[in-house]
C-alpha positions in Angstrom: 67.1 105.3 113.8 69.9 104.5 115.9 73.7 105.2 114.6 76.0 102.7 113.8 78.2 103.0 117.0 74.7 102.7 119.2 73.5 99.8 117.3 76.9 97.8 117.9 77.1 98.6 121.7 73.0 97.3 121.9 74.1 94.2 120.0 77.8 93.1 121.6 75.8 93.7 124.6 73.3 91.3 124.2 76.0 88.8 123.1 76.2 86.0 126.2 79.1 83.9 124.9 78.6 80.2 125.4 78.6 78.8 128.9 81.8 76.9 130.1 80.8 74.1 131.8 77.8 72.9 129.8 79.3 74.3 126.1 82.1 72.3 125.5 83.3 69.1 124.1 86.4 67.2 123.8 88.6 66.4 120.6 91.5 65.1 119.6 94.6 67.2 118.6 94.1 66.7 115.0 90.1 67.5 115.5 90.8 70.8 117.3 92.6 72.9 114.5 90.0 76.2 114.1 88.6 75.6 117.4 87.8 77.9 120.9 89.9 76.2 123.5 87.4 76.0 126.5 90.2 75.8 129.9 93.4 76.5 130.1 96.2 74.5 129.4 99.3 73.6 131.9 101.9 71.0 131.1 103.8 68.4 133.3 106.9 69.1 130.8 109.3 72.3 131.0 110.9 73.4 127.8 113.1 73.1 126.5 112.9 69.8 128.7 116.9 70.3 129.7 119.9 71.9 128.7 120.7 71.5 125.0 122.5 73.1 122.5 121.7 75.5 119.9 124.1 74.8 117.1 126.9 72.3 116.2 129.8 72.6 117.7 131.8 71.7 121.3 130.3 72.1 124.8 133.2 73.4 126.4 133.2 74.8 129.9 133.4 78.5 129.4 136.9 78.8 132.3 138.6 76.8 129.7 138.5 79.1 126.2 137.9 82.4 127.9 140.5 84.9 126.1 141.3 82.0 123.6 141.9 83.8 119.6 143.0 82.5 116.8 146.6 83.4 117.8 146.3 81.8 121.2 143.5 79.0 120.9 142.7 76.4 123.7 143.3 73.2 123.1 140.6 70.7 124.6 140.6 66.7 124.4 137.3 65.8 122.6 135.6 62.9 125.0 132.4 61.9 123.9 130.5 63.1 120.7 126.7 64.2 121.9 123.9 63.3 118.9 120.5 64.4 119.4 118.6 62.1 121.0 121.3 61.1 123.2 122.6 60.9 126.9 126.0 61.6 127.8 128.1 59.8 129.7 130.8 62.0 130.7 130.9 64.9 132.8 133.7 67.6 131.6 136.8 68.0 133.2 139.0 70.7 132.8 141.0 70.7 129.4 137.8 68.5 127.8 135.4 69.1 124.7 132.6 67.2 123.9 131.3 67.1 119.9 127.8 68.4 120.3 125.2 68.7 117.3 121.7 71.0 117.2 119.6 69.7 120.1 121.4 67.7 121.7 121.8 67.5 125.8 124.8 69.1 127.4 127.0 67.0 129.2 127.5 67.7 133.3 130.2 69.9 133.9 129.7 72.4 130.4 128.2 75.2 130.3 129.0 77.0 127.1 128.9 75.9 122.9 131.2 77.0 120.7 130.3 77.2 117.0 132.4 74.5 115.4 132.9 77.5 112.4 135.7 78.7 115.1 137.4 75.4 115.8 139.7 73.2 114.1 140.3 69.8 114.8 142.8 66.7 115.0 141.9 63.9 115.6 141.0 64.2 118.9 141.7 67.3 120.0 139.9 70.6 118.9 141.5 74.1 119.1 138.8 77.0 119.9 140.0 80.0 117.4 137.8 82.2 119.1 136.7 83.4 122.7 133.0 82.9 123.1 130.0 84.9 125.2 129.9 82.8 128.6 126.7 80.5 128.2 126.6 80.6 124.5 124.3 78.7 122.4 122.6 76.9 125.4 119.5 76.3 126.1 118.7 76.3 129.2 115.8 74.2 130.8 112.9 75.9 131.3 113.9 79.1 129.9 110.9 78.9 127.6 107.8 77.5 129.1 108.1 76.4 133.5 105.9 73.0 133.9 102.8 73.8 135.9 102.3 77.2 134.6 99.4 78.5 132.0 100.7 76.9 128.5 97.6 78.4 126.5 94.7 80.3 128.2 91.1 79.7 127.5 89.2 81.2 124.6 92.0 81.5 121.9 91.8 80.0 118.5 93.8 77.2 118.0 95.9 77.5 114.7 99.0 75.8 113.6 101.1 77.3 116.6 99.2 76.4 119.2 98.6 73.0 117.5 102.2 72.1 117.6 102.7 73.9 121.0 100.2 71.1 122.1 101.5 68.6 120.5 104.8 69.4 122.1 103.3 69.3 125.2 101.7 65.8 124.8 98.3 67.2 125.0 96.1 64.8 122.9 92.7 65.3 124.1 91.6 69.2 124.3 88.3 70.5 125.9 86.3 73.1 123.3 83.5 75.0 122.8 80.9 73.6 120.8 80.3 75.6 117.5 77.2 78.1 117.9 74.3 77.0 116.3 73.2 79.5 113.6 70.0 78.8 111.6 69.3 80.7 108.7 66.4 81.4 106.5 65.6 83.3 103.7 61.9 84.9 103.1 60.1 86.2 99.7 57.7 84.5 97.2 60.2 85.7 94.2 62.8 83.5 95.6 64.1 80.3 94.2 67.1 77.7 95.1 70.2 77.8 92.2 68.9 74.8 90.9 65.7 75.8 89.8 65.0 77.5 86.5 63.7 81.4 86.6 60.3 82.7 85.8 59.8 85.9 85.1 60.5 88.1 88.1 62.4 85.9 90.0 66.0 85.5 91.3 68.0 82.8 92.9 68.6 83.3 97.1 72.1 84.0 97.3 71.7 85.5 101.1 71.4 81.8 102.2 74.2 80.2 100.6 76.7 83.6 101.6 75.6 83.3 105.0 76.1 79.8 105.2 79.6 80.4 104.0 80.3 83.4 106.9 79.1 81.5 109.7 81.3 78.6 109.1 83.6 81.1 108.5 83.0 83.2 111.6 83.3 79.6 113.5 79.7 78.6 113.5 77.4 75.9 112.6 75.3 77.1 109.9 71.7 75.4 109.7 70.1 76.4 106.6 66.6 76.2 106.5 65.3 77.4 103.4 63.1 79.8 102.0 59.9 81.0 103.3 57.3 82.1 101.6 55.5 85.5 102.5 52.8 84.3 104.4 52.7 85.4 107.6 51.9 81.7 109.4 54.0 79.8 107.6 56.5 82.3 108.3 56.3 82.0 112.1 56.3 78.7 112.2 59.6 79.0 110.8 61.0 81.6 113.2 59.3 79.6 115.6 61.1 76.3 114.7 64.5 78.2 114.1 64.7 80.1 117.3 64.1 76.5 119.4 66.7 74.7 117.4 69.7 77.4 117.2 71.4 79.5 119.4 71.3 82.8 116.8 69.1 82.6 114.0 69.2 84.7 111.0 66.8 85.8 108.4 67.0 87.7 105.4 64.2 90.1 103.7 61.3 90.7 105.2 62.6 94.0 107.7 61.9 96.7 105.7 58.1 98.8 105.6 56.8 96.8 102.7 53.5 95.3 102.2 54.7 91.7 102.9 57.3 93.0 105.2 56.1 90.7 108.2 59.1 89.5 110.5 59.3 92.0 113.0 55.3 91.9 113.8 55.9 88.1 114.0 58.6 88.7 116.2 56.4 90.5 119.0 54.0 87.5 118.6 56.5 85.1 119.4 57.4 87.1 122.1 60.5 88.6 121.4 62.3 91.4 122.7 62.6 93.9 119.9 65.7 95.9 120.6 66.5 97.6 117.2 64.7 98.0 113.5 67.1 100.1 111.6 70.4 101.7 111.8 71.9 104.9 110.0 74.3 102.7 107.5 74.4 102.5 103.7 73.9 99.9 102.4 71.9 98.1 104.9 69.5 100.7 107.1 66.7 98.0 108.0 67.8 95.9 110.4 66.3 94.1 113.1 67.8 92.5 116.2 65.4 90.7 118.7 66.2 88.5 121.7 64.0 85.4 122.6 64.4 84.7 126.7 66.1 81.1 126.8 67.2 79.2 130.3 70.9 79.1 129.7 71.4 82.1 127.1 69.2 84.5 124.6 68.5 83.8 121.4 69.8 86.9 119.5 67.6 87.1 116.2 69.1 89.2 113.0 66.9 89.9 110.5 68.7 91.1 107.8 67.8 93.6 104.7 67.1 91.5 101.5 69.5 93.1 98.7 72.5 90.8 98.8 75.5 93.8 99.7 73.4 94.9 102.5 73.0 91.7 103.9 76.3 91.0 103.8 77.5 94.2 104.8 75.4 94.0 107.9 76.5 90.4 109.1 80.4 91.7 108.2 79.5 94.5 110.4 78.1 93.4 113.1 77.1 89.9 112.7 80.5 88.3 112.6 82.2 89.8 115.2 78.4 88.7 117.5 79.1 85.3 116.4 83.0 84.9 117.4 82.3 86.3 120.5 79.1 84.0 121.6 81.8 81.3 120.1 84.0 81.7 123.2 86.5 83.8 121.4 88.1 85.9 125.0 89.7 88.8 122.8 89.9 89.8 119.1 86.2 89.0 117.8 85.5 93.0 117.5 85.6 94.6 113.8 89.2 95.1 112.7 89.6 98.7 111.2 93.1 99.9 109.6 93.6 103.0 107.5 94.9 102.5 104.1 95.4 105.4 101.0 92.5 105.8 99.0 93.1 105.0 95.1 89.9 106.7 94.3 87.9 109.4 94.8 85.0 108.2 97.5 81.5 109.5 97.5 78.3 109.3 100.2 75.1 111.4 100.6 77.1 112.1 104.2 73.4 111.3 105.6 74.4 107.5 107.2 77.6 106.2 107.3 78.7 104.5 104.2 80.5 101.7 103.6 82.2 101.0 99.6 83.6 97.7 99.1 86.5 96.9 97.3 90.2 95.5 98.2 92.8 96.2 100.5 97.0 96.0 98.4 99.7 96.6 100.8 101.8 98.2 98.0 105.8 99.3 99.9 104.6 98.7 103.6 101.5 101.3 102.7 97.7 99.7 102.6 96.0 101.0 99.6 92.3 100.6 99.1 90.6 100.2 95.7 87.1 100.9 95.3 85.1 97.6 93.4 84.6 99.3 90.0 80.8 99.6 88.6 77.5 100.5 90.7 77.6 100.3 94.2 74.3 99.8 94.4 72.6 97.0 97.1 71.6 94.8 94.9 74.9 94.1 92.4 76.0 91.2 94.1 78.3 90.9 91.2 81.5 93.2 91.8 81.8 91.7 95.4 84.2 88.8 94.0 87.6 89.3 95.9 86.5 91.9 98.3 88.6 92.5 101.4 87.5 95.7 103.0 84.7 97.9 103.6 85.6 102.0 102.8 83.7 104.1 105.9 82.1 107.3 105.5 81.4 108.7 108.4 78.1 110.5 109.0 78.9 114.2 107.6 81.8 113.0 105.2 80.6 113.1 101.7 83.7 112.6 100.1 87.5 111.8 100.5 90.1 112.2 97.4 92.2 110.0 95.5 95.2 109.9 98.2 93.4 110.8 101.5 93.7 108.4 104.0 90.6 106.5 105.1 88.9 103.9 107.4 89.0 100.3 106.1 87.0 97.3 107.4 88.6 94.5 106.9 86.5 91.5 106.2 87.2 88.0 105.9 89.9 88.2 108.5 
């Protein structure tokens, strides 16, 4: 039984993120919020595209109100007022002002803005109460982005920022990776969908439907295929038909050493590459991760344990962050640990490491972590609502007090 570090090293290793120059696809700006962009972005534009003000007030040239106070202010003749939006028409001369609002360019022959807060005026003259910093409140051309240059690098998330950035930048049509392909299946005769009524002795398959959810939100395509009985045929025909039509496929139940426990002998059959069957972790010790050979990348195979927390403990732990990175995602699609107080007392055997859900407060610029009150057993999906972070125990810690400091997971990040 491999430890938890070992198992993630064998499985980001095995992670071959999408290809490039046959993985991608082209959107339109309003398509490509959420997406992997797939080549870097230069623009023909510099910004700011020239010089421009930074506040309302005068473009003065600086020679003129250098030393000026309010006991000995310059006096300039006002020549043109500057809108946004607008090109001047006069240069400055000396002994001249132009009015000049938030944006707007600066007239040839100014080089500095002065607030209008220090000016009074009449008519058409303005008197500079105050000395300003040479250059102040200009923008300079250029000074934030150089045309030609990298605007955005390949394999970031594009959010809000980068959306407008892009915008900005009259970029309307963006190449990106194609969303991963992730089929999913549950197995076990007791299982039925929500909408069916329960017999005795069975229960409803959540796994598929919080799977589902993860891979979207992990930035894949989720392909949800159902639940499969335990019979070991009709079984591998559906790891058969999952592994040809996705590019990870994930199963749930069926990992363990039970009687009808068949997925990693079908595995072999079909040929795969067995490269792990359980890891020291509580909740979620039976895990299997297979590769099937493919011309352009592997298949990576999860078969995940069938309670619902360790099923979703193990994709949160090493699931998600396989996904982002075979998404395109460059940097950032590792687990993201923080340390926050303890508001509890937290308990393992110390035999595996252990992870307790509950949430993360940031309570006066301190993370606290509450522990998810009732059992922590495997199978209560039920006091998962709102969870936010994963507690670790390491191998050899059996406890840390109310106070202590300890590792947090954070999920759903």
């Amino acid at each position: 039984m491999l430890s938890v570090k070992q198992a993630e090293t064998i499985i980001f290793d095995l992670v071959q993120p999408l290809a490039r120059d046959m993985d991608t696809e082209v959107v339109d700006l309003l398509a490509a919020n959420g997406r992997i962009l797939a080549a870097a972005v230069t623009s023909e534009l510099d910004f700011p595209h020239w010089d421009n003000s930074a506040m309302d007030g005068y473009a003065v040239r600086y020679i003129d109100v250098a030393g000026c106070s309010a006991e000995q202010p310059a006096l300039l003749e006002i020549v043109e007022e500057i809108p946004a939006g607008y090109q001047p028409q006069r240069s400055l001369e000396p002994g001249q002002a132009s009015r000049i609002l938030t944006g707007a360019v600066m007239p040839d022959g100014a080089d500095t803005v002065v607030m209008q807060e220090v000016t009074r005026r009449e008519e058409n003259r303005v008197f500079i109460l105050a000395s300003p910093e040479p250059q102040a409140f200009v923008r300079h051309r250029a000074s934030f982005y150089q045309a030609g240059t990298p605007l955005l690098t390949a394999g970031i998330i594009l959010n809000a920022p980068e959306i407008a950035i892009l915008a900005a930048a009259q970029c309307s049509r963006l190449p990106v990776y194609r969303r991963p392909r992730v089929a999913i299946l549950s197995t076990g005769d007791e299982l039925v969908t929500p909408d069916q009524p329960l017999k005795p002795g069975q229960i409803v398959d959540s796994n598929q439907y919080a799977l589902a959810a993860l891979v979207a939100q992990s930035g894949g395509e989720a392909v949800m295929l159902g639940i499969v009985p335990d019979e070991p045929e009709v079984l591998k025909d559906a790891i058969a038909q999952a592994v040809s039509s996705a590019d990870m496929v994930l199963s749930s139940g069926g990992v363990s050493v039970g009687d009808y426990d068949y997925v990693d002998e079908i595995l072999a059959q079909l040929g795969a590459e067995i490269h792990l069957r359980a890891v020291a972790v509580k909740p979620g010790k039976p895990l299997t991760v297979a590769t099937f050979s493919n011309n352009q990348h592997p298949i990576l195979y999860f078969g995940l344990p069938g309670n619902p927390v360790s099923s979703l403990v193990s994709f949160w732990r090493f699931v998600q962050p396989a996904i982002k990175k075979l998404a395109g995602l460059a940097a950032g699609w590792e687990p993201v640990f923080m340390e926050a107080r303890s508001r509890h007392d937290l308990h393992s055997d110390g035999k595996r490491e252990t992870y307790l859900w509950g949430k993360l407060h940031l309570v006066n610029g301190v993370y606290e972590f509450q522990k998810a009150g009732g059992s922590h057993s495997s199978g209560n999906l039920i006091n998962l609502a709102q969870t936010n972070g994963l507690a670790v125990l390491k191998v050899g810690e059996a406890s840390i007090k109310a106070g202590e400091p300890v590792q947090v997971l954070q999920i759903n990040a």
